[in-house]
FILO-227339 format. One line per field, with one value per residue (C-alpha): residue number from 1; residue in one letter; x, y, z. Coordinates in nm, 2 decimals, padded with zeros to 4 digits. Layout:
n: NUM; ...
res: A; ...
xx: X; ...
yy: Y; ...
zz: Z; ...
END
This chain:
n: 1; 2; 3; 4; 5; 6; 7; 8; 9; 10; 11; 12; 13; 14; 15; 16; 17; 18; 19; 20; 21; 22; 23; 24; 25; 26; 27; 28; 29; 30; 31; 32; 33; 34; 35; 36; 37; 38; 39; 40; 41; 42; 43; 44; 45; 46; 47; 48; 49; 50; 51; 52; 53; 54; 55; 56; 57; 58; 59; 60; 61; 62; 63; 64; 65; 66; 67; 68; 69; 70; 71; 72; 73; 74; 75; 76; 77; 78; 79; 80; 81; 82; 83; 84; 85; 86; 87; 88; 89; 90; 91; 92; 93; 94; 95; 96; 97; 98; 99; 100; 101; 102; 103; 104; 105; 106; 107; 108; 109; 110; 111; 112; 113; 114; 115; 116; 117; 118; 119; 120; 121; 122; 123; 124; 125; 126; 127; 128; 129; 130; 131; 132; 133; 134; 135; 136; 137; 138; 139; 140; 141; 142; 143; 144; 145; 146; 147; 148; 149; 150; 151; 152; 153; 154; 155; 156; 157; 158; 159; 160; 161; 162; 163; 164; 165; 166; 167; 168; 169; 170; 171; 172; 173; 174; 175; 176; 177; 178; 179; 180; 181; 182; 183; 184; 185; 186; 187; 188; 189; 190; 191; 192; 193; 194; 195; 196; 197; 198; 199; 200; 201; 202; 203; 204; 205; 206; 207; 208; 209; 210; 211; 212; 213; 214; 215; 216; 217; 218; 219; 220; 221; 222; 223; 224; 225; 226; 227; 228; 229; 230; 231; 232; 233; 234; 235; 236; 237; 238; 239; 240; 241; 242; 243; 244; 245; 246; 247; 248; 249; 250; 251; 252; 253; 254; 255; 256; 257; 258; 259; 260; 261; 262; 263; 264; 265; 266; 267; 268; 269; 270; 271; 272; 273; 274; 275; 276; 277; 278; 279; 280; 281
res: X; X; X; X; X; X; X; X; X; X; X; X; X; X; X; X; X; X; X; X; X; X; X; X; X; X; X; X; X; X; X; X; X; X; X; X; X; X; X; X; X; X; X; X; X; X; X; X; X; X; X; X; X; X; X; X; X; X; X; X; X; X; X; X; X; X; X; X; X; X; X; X; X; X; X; X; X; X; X; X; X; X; X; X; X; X; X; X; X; X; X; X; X; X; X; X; X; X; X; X; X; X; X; X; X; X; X; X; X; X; X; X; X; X; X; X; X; X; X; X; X; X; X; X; X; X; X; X; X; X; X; X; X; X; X; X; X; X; X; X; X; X; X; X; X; X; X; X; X; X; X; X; X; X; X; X; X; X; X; X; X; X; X; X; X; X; X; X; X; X; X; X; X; X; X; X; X; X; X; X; X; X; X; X; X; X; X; X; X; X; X; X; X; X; X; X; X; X; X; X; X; X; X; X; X; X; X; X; X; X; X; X; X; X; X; X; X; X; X; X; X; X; X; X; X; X; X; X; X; X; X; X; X; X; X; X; X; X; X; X; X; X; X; X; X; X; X; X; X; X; X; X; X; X; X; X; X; X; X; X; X; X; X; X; X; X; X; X; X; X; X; X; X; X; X; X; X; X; X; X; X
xx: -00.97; -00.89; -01.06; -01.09; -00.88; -01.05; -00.89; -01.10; -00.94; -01.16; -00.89; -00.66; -00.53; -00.74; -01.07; -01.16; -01.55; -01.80; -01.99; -01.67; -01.45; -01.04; -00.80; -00.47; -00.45; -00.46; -00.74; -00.77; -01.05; -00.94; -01.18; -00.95; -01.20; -01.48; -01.28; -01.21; -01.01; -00.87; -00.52; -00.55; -00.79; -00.75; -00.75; -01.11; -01.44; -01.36; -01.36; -01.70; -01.89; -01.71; -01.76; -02.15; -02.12; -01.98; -02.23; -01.96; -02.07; -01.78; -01.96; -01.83; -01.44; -01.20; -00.89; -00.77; -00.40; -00.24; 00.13; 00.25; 00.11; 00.08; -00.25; -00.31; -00.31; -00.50; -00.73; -01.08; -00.97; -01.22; -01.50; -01.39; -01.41; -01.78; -01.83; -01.66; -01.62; -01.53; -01.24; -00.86; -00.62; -00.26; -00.02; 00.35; 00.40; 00.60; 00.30; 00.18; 00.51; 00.44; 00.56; 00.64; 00.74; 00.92; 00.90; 01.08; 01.03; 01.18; 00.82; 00.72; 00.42; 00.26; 00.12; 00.08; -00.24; -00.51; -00.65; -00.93; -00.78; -00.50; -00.82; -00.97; -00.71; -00.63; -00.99; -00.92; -00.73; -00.72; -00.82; -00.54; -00.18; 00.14; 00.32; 00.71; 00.77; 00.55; 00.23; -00.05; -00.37; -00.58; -00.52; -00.28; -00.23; 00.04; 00.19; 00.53; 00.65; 00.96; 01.12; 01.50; 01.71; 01.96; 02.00; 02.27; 02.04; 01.69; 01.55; 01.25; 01.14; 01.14; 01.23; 01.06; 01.08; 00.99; 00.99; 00.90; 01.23; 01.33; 01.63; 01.53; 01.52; 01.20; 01.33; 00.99; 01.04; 00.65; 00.62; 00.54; 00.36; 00.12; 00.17; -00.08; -00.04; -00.20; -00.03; 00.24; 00.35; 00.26; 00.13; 00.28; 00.02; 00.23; 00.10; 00.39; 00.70; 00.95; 01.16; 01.22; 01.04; 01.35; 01.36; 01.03; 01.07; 01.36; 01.22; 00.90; 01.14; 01.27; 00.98; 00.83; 01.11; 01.23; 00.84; 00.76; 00.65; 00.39; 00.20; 00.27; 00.03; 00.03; 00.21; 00.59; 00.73; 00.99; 00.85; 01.22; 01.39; 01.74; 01.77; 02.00; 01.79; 01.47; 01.75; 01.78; 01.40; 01.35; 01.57; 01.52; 01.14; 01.24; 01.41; 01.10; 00.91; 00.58; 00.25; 00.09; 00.23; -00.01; 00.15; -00.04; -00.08; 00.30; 00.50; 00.54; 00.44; 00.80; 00.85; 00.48; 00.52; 00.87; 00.72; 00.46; 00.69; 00.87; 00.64; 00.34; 00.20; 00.20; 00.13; -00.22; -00.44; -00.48; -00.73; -01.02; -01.30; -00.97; -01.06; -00.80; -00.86; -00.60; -00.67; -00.56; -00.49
yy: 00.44; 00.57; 00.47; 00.61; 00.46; 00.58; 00.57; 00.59; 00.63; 00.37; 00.33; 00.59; 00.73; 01.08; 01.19; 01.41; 01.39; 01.45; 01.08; 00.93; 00.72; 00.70; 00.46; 00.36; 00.15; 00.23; 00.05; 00.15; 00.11; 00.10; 00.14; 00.02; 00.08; -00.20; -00.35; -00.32; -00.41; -00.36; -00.25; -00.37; -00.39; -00.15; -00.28; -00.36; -00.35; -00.03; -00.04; -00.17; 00.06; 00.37; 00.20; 00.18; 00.53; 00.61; 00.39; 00.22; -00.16; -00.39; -00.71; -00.64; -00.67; -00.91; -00.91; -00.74; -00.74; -00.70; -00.50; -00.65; -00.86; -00.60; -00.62; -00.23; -00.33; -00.67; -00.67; -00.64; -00.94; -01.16; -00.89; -00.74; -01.17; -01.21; -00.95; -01.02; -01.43; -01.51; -01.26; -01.32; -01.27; -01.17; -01.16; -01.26; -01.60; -01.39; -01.15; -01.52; -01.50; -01.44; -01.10; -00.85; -00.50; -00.32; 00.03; 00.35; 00.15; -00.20; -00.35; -00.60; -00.65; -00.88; -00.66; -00.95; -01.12; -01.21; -01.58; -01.53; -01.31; -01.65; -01.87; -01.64; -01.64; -02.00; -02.08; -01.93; -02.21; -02.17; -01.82; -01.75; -01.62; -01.61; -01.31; -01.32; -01.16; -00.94; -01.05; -00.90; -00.87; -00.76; -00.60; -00.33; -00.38; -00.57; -00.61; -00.57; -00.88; -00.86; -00.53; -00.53; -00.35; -00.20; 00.17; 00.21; 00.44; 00.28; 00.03; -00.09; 00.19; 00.05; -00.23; -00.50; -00.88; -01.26; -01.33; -01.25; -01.19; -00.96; -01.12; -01.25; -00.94; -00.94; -00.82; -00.81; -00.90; -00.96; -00.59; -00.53; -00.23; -00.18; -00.09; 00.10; 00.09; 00.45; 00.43; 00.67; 00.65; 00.43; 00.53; 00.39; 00.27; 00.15; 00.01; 00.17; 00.10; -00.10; -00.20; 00.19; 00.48; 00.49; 00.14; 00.10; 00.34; 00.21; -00.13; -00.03; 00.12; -00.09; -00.39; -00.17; -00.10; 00.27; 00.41; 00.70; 00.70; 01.01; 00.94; 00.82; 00.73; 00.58; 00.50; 00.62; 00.51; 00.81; 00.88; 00.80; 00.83; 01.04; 01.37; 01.18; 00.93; 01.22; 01.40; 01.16; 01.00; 01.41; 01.41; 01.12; 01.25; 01.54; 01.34; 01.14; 01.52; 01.35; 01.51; 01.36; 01.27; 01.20; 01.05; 00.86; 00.69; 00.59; 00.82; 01.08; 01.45; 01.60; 01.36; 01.48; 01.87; 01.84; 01.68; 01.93; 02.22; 02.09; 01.99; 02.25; 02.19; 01.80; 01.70; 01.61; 01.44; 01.11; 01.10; 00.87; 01.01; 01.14; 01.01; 01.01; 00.96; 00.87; 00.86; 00.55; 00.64
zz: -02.67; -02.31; -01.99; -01.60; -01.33; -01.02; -00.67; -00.35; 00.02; 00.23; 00.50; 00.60; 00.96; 00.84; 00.72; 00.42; 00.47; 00.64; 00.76; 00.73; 00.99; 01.04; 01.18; 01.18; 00.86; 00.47; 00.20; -00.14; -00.39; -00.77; -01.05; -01.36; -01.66; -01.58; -01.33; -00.95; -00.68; -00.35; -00.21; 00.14; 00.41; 00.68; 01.04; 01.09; 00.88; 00.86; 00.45; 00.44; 00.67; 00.45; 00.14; 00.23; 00.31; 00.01; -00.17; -00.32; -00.33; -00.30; -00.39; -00.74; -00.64; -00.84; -00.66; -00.31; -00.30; 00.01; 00.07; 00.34; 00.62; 00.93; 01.12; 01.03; 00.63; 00.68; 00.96; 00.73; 00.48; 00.61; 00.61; 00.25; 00.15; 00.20; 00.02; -00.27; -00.19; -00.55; -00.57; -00.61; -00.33; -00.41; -00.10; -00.05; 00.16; 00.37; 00.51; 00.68; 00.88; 01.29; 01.30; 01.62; 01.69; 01.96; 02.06; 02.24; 02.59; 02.50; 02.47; 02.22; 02.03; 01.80; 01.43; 01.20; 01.08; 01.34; 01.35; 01.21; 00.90; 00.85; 00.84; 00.59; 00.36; 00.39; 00.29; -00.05; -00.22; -00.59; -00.56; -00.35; -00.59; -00.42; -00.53; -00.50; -00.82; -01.04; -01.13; -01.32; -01.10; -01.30; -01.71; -01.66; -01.28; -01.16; -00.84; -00.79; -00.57; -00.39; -00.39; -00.35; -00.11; -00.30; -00.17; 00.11; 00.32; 00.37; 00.58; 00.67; 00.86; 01.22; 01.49; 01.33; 01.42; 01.37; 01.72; 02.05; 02.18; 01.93; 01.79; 01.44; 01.25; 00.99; 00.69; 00.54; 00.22; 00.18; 00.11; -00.18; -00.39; -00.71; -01.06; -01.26; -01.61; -01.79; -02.11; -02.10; -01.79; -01.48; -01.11; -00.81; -00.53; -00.21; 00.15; 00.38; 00.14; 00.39; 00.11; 00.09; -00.15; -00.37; -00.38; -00.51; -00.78; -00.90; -00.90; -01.07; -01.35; -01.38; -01.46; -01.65; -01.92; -01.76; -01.80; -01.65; -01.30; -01.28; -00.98; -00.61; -00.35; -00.04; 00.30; 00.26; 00.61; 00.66; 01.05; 01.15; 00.85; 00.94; 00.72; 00.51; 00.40; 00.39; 00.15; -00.08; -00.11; -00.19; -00.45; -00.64; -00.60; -00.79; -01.03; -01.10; -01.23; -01.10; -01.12; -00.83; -00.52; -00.22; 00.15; 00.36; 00.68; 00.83; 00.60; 00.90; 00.97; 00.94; 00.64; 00.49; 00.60; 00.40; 00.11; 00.07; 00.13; -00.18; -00.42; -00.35; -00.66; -00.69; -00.31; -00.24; 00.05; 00.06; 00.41; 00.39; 00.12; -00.14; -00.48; -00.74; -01.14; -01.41; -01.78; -01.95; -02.30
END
């Protein structure tokens, strides 16, 4: 017997509808048969005000999972957990690091978890699940864990740091992305990807036994990736023969005007109000 997975855009640095309201961040509602969850937060109660507007209650939620611990993916946890107090959080111990970025002009900033998101998530004891390797969220859902940086040509995606001063590297190893099983094949649900797009695909073929990835959503962090590395994230793309691809949030507009140009048929928006729906047969 098949059921619906359903995918909802709370969160995203673009609107698709009317009533709705964008910021820098990424949240995703999933609807996996009777059961739902979130893929992070946003930065704000952004996820809430949209879900209301979308009358999509969240008080039903089971588990939030969280990519990676920047401020842009986990700034409505403690909003999104009085909603849904009872539900399970899934997050690396990594993403509690302190965690800093500089930019273009030498300046350094702090973009990990506020205060008052820490306290939040610290409250949650038992329902609290450290995730360094895979780990099944909910039935047919897993997140990955640790991805591993095996490919010569990504990075993380930017100047990224454990401290203040810059000179502790972060190699955020907290990031981490989500599997959706559908049967056939599996669907790839990523936060902004810092292990690296091809990574993560190979990682999730891995786990899963060399199944199918047919669908990719999400953040793919290629702003300043150099045309080599673009090249190659294209090309094992291709290799993948997807039927849904859908960039969001920090994957770039060269990177997301390139991915469209090559995959016309496949690309679609993922700005705040895109749904998505999977069978699972």
């Amino acid at each position: 017997m098949s059921e619906m997975i359903r995918i909802t855009v709370l969160v995203e640095n673009s609107v698709h509808r009317q009533g709705l309201v964008a910021e820098h961040g990424l949240c995703f509602h999933i609807q996996s048969g009777s059961h739902q969850l979130l893929f992070d937060t946003g930065q704000s109660d952004l996820a809430v005000i949209n879900a209301a507007t979308l009358r999509l209650p969240l008080d039903p939620i089971e588990a939030l999972v969280l990519s990676h611990g920047h401020y842009d993916h986990t700034g409505g946890v403690p909003t999104v957990l009085e909603m849904a107090p009872e539900a399970k959080c899934f997050v690396h111990p990594a993403a509690f690091e302190p965690k800093y970025s500089r930019n273009a002009e030498g300046h350094i900033r702090q973009i990990g978890m506020s205060d008052v998101t820490l306290q939040a998530l610290n409250r949650r004891g038992l329902h609290l699940v450290e995730t360094r390797a895979q780990t099944e969220v909910l039935p047919g859902v897993f997140a990955t864990g640790e991805i591993p940086r095996l490919t010569p040509y990504e990075d993380t995606g930017g100047a990224f740091y454990l401290d203040t001063a810059g000179t502790r590297p972060d190699p955020l190893l907290d990031d981490q992305a989500l599997i959706i099983d559908l049967g056939r094949s599996v669907m790839l649900l990523l936060g902004c990807a810092h292990s690296g797009l091809v990574n993560s695909l190979n990682h999730v073929q891995h786990l899963t036994g060399g199944k199918p990835v047919s669908a990719v959503i999400g953040g793919f962090h290629l702003g300043s990736a150099s045309a080599a590395r673009l090249q190659f994230t294209l090309e094992r793309l291709r290799a993948a023969e997807l039927n849904c691809l859908a960039a969001a949030h920090c994957t770039g507009q060269l990177a997301t005007a390139r991915l469209w140009q090559t995959f016309p048929k496949i690309c679609r928006p993922a700005s705040v109000g895109s749904v998505f729906e999977f069978e699972r047969g």
